[in-house]
One Martini backbone bead per residue (centre of mass of N, CA, C, O) as a GRO file, in nm:
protein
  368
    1UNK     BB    1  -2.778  -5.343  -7.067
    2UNK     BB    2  -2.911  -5.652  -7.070
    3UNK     BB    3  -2.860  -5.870  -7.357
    4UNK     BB    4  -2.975  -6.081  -7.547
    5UNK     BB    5  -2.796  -6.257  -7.772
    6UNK     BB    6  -2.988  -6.281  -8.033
    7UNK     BB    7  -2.958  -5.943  -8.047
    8UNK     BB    8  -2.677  -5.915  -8.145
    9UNK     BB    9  -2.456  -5.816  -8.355
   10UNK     BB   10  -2.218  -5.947  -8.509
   11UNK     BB   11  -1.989  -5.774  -8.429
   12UNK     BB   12  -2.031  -5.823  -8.115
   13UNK     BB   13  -2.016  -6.140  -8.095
   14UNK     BB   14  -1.707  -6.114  -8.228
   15UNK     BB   15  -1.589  -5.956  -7.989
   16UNK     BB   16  -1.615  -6.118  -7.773
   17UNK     BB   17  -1.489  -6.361  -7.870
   18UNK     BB   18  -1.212  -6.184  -7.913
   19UNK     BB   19  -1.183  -6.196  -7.593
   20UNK     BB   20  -1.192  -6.495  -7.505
   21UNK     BB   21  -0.963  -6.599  -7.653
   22UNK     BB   22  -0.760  -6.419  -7.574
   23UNK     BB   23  -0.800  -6.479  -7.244
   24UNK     BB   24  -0.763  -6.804  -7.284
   25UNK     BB   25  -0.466  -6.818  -7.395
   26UNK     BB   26  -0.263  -6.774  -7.143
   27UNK     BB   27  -0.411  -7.009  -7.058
   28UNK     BB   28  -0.452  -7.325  -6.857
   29UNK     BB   29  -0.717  -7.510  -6.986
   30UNK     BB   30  -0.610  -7.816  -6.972
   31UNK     BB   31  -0.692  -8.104  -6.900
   32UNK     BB   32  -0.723  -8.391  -6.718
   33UNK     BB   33  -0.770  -8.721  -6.636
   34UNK     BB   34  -0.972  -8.853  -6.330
   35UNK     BB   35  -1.113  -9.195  -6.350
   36UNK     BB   36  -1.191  -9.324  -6.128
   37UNK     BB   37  -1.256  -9.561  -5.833
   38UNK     BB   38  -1.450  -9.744  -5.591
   39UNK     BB   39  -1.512  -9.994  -5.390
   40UNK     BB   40  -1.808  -9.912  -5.247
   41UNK     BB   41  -1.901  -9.960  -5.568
   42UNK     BB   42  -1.852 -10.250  -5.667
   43UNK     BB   43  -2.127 -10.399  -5.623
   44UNK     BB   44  -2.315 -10.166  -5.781
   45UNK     BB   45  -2.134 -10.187  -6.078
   46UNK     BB   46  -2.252 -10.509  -6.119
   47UNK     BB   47  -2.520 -10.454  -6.113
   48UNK     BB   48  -2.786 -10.620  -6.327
   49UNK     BB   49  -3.025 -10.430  -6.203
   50UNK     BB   50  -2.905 -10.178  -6.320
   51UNK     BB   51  -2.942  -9.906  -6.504
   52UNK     BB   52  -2.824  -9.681  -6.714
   53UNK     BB   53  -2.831  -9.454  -6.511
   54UNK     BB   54  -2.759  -9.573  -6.239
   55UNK     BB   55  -2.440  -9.631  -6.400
   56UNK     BB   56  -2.352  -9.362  -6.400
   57UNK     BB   57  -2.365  -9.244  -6.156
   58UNK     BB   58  -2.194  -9.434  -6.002
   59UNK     BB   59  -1.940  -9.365  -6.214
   60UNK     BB   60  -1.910  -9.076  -6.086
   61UNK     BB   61  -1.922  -9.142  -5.742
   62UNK     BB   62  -1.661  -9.339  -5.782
   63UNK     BB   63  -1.486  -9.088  -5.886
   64UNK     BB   64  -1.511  -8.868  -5.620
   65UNK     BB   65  -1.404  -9.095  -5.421
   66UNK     BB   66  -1.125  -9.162  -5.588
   67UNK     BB   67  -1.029  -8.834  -5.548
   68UNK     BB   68  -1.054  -8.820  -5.238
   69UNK     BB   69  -0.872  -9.059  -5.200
   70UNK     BB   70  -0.605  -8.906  -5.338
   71UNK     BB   71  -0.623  -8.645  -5.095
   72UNK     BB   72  -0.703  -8.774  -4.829
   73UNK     BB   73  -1.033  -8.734  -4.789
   74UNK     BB   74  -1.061  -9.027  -4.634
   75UNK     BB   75  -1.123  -9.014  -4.275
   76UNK     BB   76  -1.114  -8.930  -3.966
   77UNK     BB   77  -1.222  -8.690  -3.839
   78UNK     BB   78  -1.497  -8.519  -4.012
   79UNK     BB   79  -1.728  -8.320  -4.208
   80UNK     BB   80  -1.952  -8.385  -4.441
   81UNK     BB   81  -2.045  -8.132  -4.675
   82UNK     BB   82  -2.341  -8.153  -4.840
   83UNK     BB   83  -2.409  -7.961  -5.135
   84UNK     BB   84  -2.673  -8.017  -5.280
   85UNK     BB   85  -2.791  -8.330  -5.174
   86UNK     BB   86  -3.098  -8.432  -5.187
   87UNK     BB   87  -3.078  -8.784  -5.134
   88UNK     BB   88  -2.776  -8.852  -5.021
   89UNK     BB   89  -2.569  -9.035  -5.227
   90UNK     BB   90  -2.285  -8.913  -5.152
   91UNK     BB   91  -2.281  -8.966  -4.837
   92UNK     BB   92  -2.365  -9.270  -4.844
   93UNK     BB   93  -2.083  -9.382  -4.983
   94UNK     BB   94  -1.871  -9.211  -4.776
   95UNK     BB   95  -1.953  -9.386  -4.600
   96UNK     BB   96  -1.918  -9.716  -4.681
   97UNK     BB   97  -1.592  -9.632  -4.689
   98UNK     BB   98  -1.623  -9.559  -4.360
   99UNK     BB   99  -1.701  -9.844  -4.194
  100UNK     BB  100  -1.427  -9.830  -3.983
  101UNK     BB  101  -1.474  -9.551  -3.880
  102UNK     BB  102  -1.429  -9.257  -3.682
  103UNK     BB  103  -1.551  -8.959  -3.632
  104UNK     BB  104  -1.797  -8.921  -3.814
  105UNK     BB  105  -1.969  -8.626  -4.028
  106UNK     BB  106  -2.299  -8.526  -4.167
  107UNK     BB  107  -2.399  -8.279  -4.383
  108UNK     BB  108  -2.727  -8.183  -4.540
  109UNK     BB  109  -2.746  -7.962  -4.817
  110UNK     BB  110  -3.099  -7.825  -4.877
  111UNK     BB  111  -3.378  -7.635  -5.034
  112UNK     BB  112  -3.535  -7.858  -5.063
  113UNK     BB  113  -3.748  -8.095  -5.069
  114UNK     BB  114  -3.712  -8.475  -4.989
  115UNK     BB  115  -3.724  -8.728  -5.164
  116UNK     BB  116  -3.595  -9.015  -5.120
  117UNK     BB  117  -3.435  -9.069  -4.912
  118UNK     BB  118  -3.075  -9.224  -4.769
  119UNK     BB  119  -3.038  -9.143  -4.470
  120UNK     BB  120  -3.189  -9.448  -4.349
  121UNK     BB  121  -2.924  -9.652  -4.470
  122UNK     BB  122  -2.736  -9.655  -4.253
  123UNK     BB  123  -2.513  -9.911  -4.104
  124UNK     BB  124  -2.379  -9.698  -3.890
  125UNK     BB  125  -2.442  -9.604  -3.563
  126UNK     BB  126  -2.208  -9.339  -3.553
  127UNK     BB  127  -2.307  -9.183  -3.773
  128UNK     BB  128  -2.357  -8.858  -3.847
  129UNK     BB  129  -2.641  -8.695  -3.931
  130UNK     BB  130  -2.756  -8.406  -4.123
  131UNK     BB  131  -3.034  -8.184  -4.232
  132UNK     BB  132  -3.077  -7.896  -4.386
  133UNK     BB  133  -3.316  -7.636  -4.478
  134UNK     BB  134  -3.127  -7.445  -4.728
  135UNK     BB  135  -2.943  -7.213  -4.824
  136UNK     BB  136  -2.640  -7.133  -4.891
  137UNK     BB  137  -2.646  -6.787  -4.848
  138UNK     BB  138  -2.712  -6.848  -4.540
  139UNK     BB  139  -2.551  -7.019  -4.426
  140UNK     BB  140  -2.353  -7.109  -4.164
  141UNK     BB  141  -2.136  -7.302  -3.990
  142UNK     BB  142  -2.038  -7.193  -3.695
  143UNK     BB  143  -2.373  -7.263  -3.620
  144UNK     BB  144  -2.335  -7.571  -3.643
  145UNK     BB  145  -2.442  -7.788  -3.334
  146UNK     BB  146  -2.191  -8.002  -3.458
  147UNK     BB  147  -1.923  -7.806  -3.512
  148UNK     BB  148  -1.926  -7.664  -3.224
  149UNK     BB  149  -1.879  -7.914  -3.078
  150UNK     BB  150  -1.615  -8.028  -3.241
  151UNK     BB  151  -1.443  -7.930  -3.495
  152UNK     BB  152  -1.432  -8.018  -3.743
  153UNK     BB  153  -1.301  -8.102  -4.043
  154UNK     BB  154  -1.398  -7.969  -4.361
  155UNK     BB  155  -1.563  -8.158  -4.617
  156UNK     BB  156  -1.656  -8.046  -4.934
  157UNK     BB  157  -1.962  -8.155  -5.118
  158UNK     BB  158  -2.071  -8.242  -5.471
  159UNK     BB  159  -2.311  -8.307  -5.735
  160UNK     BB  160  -2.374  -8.125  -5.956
  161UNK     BB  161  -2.356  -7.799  -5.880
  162UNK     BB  162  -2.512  -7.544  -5.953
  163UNK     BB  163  -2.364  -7.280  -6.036
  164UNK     BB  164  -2.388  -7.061  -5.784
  165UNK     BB  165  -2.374  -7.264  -5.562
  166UNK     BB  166  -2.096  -7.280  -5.586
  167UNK     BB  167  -1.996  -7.015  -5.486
  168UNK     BB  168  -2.113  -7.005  -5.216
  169UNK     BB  169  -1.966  -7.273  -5.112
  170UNK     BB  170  -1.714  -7.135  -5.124
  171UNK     BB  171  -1.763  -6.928  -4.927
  172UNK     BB  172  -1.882  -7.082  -4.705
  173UNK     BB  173  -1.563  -7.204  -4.650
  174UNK     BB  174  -1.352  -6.979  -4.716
  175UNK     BB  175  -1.481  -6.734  -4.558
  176UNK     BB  176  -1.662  -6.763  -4.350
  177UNK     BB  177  -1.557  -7.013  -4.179
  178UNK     BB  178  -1.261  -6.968  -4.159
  179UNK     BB  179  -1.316  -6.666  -4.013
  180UNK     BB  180  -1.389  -6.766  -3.785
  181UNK     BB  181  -1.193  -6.992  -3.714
  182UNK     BB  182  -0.963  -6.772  -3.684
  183UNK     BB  183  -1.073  -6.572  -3.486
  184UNK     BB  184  -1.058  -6.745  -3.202
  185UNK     BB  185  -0.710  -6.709  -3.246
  186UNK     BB  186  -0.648  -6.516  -3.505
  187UNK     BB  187  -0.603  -6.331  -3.727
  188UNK     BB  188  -0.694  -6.319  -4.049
  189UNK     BB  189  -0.563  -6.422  -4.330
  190UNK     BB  190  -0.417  -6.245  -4.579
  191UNK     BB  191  -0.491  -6.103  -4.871
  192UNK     BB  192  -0.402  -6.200  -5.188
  193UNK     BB  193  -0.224  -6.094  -5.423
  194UNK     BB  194  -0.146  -6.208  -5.762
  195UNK     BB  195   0.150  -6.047  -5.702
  196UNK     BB  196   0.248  -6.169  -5.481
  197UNK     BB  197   0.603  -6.188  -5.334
  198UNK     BB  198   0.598  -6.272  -5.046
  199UNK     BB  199   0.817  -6.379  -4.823
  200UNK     BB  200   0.923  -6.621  -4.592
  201UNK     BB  201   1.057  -6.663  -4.290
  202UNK     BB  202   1.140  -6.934  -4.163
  203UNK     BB  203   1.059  -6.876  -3.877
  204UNK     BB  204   0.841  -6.746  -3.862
  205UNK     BB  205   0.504  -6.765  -3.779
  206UNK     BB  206   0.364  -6.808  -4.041
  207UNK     BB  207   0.519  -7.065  -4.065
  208UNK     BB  208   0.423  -7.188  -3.893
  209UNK     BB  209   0.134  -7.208  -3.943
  210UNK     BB  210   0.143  -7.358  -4.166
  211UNK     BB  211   0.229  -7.664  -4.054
  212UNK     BB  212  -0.147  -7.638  -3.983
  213UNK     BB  213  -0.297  -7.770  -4.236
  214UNK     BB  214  -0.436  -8.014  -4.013
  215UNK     BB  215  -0.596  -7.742  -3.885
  216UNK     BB  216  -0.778  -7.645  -4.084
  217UNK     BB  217  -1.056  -7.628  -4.145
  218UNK     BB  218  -1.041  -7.695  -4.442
  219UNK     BB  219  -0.981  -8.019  -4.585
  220UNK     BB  220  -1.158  -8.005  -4.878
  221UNK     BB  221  -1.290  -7.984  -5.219
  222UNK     BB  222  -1.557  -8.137  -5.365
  223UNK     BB  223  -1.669  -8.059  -5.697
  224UNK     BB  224  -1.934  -8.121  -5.958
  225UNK     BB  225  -2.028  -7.938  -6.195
  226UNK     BB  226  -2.260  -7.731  -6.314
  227UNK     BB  227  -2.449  -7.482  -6.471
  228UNK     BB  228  -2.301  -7.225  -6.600
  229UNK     BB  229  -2.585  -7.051  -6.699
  230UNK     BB  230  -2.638  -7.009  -6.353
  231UNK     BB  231  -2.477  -6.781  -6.283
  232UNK     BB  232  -2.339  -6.489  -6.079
  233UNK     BB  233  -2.209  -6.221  -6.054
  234UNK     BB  234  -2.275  -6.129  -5.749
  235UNK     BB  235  -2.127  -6.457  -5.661
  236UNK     BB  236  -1.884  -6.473  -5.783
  237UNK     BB  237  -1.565  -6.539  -5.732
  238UNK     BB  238  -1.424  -6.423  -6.008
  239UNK     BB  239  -1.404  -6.116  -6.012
  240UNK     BB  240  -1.101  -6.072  -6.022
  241UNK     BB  241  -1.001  -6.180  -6.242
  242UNK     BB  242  -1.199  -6.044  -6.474
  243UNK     BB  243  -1.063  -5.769  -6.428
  244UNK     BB  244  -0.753  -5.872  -6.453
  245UNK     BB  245  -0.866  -5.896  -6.808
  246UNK     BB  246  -1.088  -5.667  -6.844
  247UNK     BB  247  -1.327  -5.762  -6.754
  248UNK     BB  248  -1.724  -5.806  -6.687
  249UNK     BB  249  -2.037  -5.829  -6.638
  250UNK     BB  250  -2.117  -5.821  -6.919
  251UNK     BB  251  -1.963  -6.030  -7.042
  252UNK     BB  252  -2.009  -6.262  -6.804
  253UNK     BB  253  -2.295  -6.299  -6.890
  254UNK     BB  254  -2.240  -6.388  -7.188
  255UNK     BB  255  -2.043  -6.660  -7.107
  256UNK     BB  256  -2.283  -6.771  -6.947
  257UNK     BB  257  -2.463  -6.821  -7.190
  258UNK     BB  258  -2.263  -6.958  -7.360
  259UNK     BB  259  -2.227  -7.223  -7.198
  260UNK     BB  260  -2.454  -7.370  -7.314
  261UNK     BB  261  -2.355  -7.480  -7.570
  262UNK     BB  262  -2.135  -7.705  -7.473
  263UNK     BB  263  -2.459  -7.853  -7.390
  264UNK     BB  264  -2.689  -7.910  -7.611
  265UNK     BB  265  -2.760  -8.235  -7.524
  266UNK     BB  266  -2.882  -8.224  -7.267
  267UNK     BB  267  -3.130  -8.233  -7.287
  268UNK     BB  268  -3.201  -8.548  -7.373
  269UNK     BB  269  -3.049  -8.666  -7.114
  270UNK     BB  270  -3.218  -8.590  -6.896
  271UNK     BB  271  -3.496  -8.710  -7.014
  272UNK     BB  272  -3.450  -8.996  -6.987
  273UNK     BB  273  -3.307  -9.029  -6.712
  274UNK     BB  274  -3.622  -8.987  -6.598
  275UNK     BB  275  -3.734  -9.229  -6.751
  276UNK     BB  276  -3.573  -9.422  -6.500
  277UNK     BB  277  -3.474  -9.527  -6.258
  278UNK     BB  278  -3.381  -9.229  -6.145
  279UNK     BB  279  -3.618  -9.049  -6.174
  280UNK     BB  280  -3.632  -8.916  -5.836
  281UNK     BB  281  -3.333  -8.809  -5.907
  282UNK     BB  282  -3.420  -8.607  -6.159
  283UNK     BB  283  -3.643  -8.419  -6.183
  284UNK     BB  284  -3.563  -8.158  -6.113
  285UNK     BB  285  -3.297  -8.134  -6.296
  286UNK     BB  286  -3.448  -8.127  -6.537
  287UNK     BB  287  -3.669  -7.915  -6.497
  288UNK     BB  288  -3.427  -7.712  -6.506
  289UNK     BB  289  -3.289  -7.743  -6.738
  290UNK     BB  290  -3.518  -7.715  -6.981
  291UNK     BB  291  -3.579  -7.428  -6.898
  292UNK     BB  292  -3.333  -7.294  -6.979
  293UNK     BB  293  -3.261  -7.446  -7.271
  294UNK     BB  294  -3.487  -7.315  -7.426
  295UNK     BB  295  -3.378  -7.046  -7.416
  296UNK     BB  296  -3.067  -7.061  -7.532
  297UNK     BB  297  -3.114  -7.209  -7.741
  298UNK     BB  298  -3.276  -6.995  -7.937
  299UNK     BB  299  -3.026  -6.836  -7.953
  300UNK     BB  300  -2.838  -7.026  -8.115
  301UNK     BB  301  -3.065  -7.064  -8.364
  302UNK     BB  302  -3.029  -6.750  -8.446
  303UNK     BB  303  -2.678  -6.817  -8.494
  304UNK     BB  304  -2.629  -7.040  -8.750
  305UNK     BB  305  -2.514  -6.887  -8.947
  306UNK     BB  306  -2.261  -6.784  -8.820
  307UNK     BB  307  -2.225  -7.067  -8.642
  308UNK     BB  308  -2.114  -7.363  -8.573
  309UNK     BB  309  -2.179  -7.628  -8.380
  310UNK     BB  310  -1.860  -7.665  -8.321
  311UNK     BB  311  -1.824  -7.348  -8.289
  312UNK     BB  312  -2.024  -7.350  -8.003
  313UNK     BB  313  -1.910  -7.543  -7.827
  314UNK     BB  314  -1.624  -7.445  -7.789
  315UNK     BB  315  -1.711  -7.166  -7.679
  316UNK     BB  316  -1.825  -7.263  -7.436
  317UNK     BB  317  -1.571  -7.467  -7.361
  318UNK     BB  318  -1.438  -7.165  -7.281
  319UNK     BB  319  -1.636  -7.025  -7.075
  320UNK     BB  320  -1.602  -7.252  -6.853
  321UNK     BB  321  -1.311  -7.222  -6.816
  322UNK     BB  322  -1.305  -6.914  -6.710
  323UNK     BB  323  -1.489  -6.953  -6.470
  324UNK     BB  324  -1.300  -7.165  -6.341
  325UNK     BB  325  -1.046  -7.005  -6.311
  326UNK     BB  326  -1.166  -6.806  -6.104
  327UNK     BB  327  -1.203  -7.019  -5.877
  328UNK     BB  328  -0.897  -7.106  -5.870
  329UNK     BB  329  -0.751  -6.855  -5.791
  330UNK     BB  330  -0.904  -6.785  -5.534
  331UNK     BB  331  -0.852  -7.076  -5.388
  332UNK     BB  332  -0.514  -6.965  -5.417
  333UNK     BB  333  -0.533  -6.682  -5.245
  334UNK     BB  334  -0.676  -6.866  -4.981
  335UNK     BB  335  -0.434  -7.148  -4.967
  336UNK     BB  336  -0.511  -7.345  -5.233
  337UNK     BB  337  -0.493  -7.648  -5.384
  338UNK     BB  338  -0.621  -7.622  -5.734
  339UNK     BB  339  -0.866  -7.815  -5.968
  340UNK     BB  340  -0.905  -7.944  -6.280
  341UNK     BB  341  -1.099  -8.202  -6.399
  342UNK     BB  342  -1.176  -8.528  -6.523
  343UNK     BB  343  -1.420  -8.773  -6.426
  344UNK     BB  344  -1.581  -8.818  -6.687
  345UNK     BB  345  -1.708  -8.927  -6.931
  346UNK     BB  346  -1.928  -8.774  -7.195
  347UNK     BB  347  -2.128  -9.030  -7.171
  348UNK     BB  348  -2.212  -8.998  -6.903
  349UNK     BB  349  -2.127  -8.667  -6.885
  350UNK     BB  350  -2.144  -8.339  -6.995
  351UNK     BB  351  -2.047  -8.266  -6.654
  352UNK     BB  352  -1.714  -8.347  -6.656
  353UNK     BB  353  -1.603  -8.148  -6.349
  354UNK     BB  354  -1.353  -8.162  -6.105
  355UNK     BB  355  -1.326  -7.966  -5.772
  356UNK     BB  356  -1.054  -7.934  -5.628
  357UNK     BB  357  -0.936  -7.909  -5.295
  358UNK     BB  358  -0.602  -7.793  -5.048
  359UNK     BB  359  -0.409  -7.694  -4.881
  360UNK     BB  360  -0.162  -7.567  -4.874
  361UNK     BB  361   0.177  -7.625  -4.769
  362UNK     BB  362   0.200  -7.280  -4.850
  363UNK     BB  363   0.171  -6.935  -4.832
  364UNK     BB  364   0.289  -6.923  -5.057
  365UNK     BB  365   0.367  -6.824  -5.359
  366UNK     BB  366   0.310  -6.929  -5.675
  367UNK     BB  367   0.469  -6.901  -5.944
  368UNK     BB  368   0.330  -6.705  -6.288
   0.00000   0.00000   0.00000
């Protein structure tokens, strides 16, 4: 039965952490950082009539689109798809990013009803907007009546995806998508176990197949985290890695709740910046996160005595990297080439971890 944080004895809280360490030990944690920016936000990056938070926005925006040019999936013939688009201003500026290409379609995925929308603010006439009003666990993307008619490749997009949602994301991308249009060719291609060392002979057809990963369903995916506190077992992708190194649904819970430790100060940020200029863009966020942070902080609260709150700190964003590890593994075991980089200085967003991912160059595993 899961008990909350607040309830657990010193011995079973110091017993967790001391897996968590452990278990973090072996990994490689440290992030890069990748604070790119991207021209198509230069001149609103420049405009003083910009309040301090849609300036924060936009240098976030501006480093997702510099991290997508730096990884070349801002190309013609795309369809790019973001989940919990929201007012969908990042599908927005990627449009603006490909002013002069062609033969690009946006998908914009959101189960909530969305007010002050900015998809009828596109410059060019040629570029297909639609918007679906569903949950992701839902989505089937190969029934979606733009994709079955062109079957453009799909590059996936979030900006600060809840928690599960990124995980359904990733489903509903390399699971759900890719095996149907695997489906249409060819068999599935099989999942790699993590050990698994299984070489590839030069002419074999396997080896041909690799060298189609420009015509791979996922061209690539770009998802800025957030709210590891709203994760669920049930959702996870990285429930193998979590397996294999000894945890389970239980752990998983408890450092998913710890993991908001990370972002003590997230309620104070995000109450501003709803009263400030993108006030409307961030109801719901401010929302849902207050909702949360309300119930953890005061788990953390009668911790206080137990652990200080940069060792609270440090514990969140160890369980963070954790529960990250595990969809890093999940998409490398899938073919892909993936990566967890700090996309934006934390003065600006305290969920500053942008996870991308693109085809792997051969499906050989890289060696663990």
């Amino acid at each position: 039965k899961k008990v909350s944080i607040s309830s657990l004895s010193k011995e079973e809280l110091e017993n967790l952490i001391i897996k968590l360490k452990k278990t973090s030990n072996g990994l490689e944690l440290h992030l890069e950082e990748q604070i790119l920016s991207h021209q198509a936000l230069q001149e609103a990056l420049n405009d003083p009539k910009n309040g301090e938070s849609a300036f924060k926005h936009l240098k976030q925006q501006a480093s997702i689109l510099g991290n997508m040019e730096k990884l070349h999936l801002l190309g013609p013939g795309r369809c790019f798809v973001e989940f919990g688009a929201g007012r969908g201003k990042l599908s927005h500026w990627v449009d603006i990013a490909l002013q002069n290409v062609e033969n690009v379609q946006f998908l914009l995925v959101e189960r909530a009803t969305t007010r002050f929308k900015v998809d009828g603010k596109h410059k060019r006439r040629d570029s297909v907007f639609e918007r679906l009003q569903v949950d992701i666990q839902h989505l089937c993307l190969n029934k979606v009546p733009i994709l079955e008619k062109k079957k453009l490749p799909v590059v996936g997009i979030g900006k600060h995806l809840c928690g599960a949602a990124t995980d359904l994301a990733l489903r509903c991308l390399v699971e759900t998508y890719t095996t149907c249009c695997d489906g249409e060719s060819e068999e599935p291609a099989p999942k790699r176990s993590r050990n698994d060392k299984t070489e590839v002979a030069p002419n074999s057809s396997a080896n041909t197949e690799s060298n189609k990963d420009d015509r791979k369903p996922v061209a690539g995916i770009v998802i800025a985290l957030c709210c590891h506190h709203k994760c669920d077992w049930t959702h996870y992708v990285g429930r193998e890695f979590f397996k294999s190194v000894g945890l389970g649904p239980v752990e998983f819970h408890y450092f998913q709740r710890m993991s908001s430790w990370a972002t003590c100060g997230m309620r104070e940020t995000t109450t501003k910046a709803s009263t400030s200029d993108e006030r409307e863009d961030q109801t719901n966020i401010t929302e849902e996160h207050e909702h949360t942070f309300s119930k953890t902080e005061s788990d953390s609260d009668t911790l206080q005595g137990i652990l200080t709150v940069e060792e609270r700190k440090e514990i969140g964003c160890l369980c963070k990297r954790l529960i990250d590890h595990g969809r890093i593994e999940y998409l490398q075991q899938r073919g892909y080439k993936a990566a967890l980089q700090y996309y934006t200085e934390s003065a600006v967003s305290l969920e500053n971890v942008l996870l991308t991912a693109v085809p792997s160059p051969s499906w050989i595993p890289e060696p663990t």
